[in-house]
C-alpha positions in Angstrom: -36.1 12.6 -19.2 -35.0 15.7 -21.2 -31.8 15.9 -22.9 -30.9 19.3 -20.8 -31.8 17.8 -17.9 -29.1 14.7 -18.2 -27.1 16.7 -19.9 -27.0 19.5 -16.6 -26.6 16.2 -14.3 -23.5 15.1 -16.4 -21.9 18.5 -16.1 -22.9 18.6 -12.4 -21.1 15.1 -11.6 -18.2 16.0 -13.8 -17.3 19.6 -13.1 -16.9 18.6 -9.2 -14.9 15.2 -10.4 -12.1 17.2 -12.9 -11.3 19.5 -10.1 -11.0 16.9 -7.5 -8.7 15.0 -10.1 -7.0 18.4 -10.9 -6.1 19.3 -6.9 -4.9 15.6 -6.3 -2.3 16.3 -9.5 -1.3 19.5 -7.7 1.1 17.8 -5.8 2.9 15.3 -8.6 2.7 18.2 -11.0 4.7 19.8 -9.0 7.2 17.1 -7.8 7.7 16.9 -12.0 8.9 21.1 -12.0 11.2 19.9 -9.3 12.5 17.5 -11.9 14.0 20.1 -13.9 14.8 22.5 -11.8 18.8 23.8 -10.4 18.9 24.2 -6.6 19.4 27.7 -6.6 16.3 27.6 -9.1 14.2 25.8 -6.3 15.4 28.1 -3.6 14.4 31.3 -5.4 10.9 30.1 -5.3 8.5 29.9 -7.4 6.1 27.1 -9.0 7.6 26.9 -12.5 11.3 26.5 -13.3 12.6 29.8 -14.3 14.7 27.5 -17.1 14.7 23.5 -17.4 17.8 21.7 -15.5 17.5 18.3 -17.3 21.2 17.2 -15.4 18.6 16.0 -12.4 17.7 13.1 -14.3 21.3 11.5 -15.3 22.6 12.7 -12.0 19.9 10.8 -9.9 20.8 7.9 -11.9 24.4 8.1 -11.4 23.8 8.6 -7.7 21.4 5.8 -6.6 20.9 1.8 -8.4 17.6 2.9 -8.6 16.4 0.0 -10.2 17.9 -1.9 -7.5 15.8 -0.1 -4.8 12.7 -0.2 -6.9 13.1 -3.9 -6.9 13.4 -4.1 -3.3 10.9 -2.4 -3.2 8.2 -4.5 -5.2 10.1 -7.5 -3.8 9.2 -6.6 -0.1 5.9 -5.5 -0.8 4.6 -8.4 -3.0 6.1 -10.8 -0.5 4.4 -8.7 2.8 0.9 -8.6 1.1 1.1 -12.7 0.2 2.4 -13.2 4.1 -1.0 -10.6 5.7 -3.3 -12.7 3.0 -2.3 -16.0 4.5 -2.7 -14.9 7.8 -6.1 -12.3 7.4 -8.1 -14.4 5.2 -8.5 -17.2 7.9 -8.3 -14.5 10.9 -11.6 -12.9 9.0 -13.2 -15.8 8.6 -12.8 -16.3 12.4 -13.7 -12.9 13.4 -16.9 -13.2 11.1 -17.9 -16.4 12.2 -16.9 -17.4 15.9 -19.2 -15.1 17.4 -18.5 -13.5 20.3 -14.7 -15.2 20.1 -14.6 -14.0 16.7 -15.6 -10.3 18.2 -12.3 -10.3 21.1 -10.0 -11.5 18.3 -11.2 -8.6 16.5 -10.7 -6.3 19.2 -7.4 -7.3 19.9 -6.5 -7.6 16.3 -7.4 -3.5 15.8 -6.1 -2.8 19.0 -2.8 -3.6 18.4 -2.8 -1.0 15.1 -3.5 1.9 17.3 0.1 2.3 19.2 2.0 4.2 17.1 4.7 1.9 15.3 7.6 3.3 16.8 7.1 1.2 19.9 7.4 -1.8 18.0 10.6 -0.9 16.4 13.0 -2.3 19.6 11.7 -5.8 20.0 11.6 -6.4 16.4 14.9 -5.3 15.9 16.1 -7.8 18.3 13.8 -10.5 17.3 15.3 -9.7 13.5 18.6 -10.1 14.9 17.8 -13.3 16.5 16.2 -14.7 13.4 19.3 -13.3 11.4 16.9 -11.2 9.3 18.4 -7.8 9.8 19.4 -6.1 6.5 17.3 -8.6 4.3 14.5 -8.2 2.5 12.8 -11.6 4.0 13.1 -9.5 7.5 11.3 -6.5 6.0 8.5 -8.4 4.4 7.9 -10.3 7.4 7.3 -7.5 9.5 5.5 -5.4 6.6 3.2 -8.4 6.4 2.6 -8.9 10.0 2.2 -5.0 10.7 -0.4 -5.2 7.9 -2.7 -8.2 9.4 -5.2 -6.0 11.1 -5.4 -3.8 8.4 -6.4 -6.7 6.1 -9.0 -8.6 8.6 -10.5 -5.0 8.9 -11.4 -5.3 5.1 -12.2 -8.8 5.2 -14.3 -9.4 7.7 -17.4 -7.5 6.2 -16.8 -9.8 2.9 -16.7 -13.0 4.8 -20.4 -11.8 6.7 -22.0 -11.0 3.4 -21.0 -14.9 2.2 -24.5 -16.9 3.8 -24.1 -19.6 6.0 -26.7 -21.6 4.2 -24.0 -21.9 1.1 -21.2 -23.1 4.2 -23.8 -25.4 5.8 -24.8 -27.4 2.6 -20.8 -27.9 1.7 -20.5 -29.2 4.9 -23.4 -31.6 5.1 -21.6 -32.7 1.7 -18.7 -34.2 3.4 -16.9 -30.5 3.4 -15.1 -29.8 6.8 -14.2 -25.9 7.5 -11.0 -25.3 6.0 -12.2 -27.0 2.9 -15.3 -25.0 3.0 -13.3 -22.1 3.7 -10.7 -22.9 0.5 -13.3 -24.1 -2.0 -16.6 -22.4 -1.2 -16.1 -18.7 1.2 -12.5 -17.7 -0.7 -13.7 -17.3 -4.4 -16.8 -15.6 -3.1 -14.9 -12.9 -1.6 -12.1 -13.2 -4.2 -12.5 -9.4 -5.1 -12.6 -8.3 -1.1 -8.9 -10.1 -1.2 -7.9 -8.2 -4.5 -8.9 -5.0 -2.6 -7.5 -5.8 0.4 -4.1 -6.9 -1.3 -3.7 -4.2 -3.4 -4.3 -1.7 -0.2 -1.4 -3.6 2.0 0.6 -3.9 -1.1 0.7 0.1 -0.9 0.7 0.3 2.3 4.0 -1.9 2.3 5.6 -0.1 -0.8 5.3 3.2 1.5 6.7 2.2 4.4 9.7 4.3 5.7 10.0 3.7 9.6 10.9 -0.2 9.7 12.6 0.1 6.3 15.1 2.5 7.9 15.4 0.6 11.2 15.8 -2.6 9.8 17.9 -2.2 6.7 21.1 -0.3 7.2 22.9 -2.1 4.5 22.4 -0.9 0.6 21.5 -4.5 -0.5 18.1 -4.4 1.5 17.2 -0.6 1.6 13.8 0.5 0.1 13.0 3.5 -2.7 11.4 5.8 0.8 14.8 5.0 2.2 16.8 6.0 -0.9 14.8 8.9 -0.8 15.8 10.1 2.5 19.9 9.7 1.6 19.2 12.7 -1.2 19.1 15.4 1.9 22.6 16.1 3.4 23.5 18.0 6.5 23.9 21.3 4.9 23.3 20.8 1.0 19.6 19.0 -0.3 19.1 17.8 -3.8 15.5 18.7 -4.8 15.8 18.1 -8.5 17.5 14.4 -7.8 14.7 13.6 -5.4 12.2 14.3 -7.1 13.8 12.6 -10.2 13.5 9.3 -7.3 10.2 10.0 -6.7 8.9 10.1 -10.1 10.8 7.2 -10.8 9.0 5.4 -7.5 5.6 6.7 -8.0 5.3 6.0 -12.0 4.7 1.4 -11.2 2.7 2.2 -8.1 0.3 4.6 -10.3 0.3 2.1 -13.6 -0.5 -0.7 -10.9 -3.2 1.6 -9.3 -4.8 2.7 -12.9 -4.5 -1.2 -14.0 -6.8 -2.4 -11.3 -8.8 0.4 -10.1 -12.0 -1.7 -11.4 -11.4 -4.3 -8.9 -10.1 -2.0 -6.3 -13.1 0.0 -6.4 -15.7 -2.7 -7.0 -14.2 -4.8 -4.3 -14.4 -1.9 -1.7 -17.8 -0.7 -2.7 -19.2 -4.8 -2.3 -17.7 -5.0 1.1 -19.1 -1.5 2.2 -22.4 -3.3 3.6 -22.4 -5.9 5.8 
């Protein structure tokens, strides 16, 4: 093939590809002007500060622990995505292999992802309570992980029907039984299907505003979304400290997101056909 002719289908993948990248940095780009920005700055309008307003940054800090609510934050999510693995990975393997029982638990897996959240918030609260879980972290992660299940099978179930029986049979004729098979043979197989599926519930849980704020009313437990919230008053709102916050929150998320985009990615795109 000619040079021109690669060289036109380079510039033709990668003209579309830097504007994409630059339209999804809109948004942060701007969220960083907000940074340094006075109020009466951010109320005049305008996209760019008129003059930088670097008091947001020791202010925020003053205001909020943030590395307290950052910590919650990982802590909750890390411990949700470990509690939807342990469930989803054998739910998956269920769906993908009971046949038509396999197909209902699906159904009624998904099914229960559709209602809108909010109508799960009252029994949980009271099942928290019951538990003595309200305004702890362990509370939160539970019901991060659990709201995250069907999300997780979802992913999982097309990498558990692309593993072939034939490998399952012969470990079982070799003394195997199913959750051996299942531990030893079908998990490593779709080890980057649970990377992707982990990393996607771990955001998921990270994100997560409306149990955080029902189920934490105490400082000690509260989430970074949460924090965020707390920054808007009844008549006055801090732009430049939340978005100080925000950076602060977003900058792990997007180093953890860059880190393992290759598995992310290559985990997604090998479950994509069952």
């Amino acid at each position: 093939m000619p040079r021109h002719m690669t060289r036109r289908r380079r510039a033709a993948i990668t003209v579309p590809l830097v504007a994409i990248a630059l339209v999804t940095a809109v948004p942060v780009g701007y969220v960083a002007s907000l940074s340094v920005r006075s109020r009466d700055d951010v109320l005049n309008g305008g996209l760019l500060p008129s003059h930088l307003y670097w008091r947001n940054w020791p202010d925020a800090f003053r205001a909020v622990d943030l590395g307290h609510y950052v910590a919650n934050s990982w802590t909750i999510a890390a411990g949700s995505v470990l509690l939807t693995l342990l469930i989803a990975v054998p739910g998956a393997y269920f769906t993908a292999r009971a046949g038509r029982a396999g197909g209902r638990l699906a159904t009624l897996v998904l099914s229960s992802y559709c209602a809108p959240p909010v109508v799960a918030v009252l029994p949980l609260f009271f099942l928290l309570r019951n538990l003595d879980l309200n305004n702890t972290v362990t509370g939160l992660a539970l019901v991060d992980g659990l709201a995250n299940v069907p999300v997780a099978i979802w992913l999982l179930d097309g990498f558990v029907r692309k593993v072939p029986r034939d490998i399952e049979e012969a470990a079982w004729l070799d003394g195997l039984g199913t959750w051996a098979s299942l531990r030893r043979i079908v998990l490593p197989l779709i080890a980057p299907g649970v990377a992707a599926a982990a990393l996607i519930c771990f955001f998921l849980s990270y994100n997560e505003f409306l149990f955080a704020l029902s189920f934490a009313q105490d400082s000690g437990s509260q989430t970074l979304p949460v924090v965020l919230s707390l920054f808007q008053g009844d008549k006055n709102v801090e732009f430049g400290q939340q978005a100080v916050v925000s950076l602060v929150g977003i900058a792990p998320v997007y180093v953890l997101a860059v880190a393992a985009q290759r598995r992310l990615v290559a985990g997604l795109s090998s479950g994509a056909v069952k």
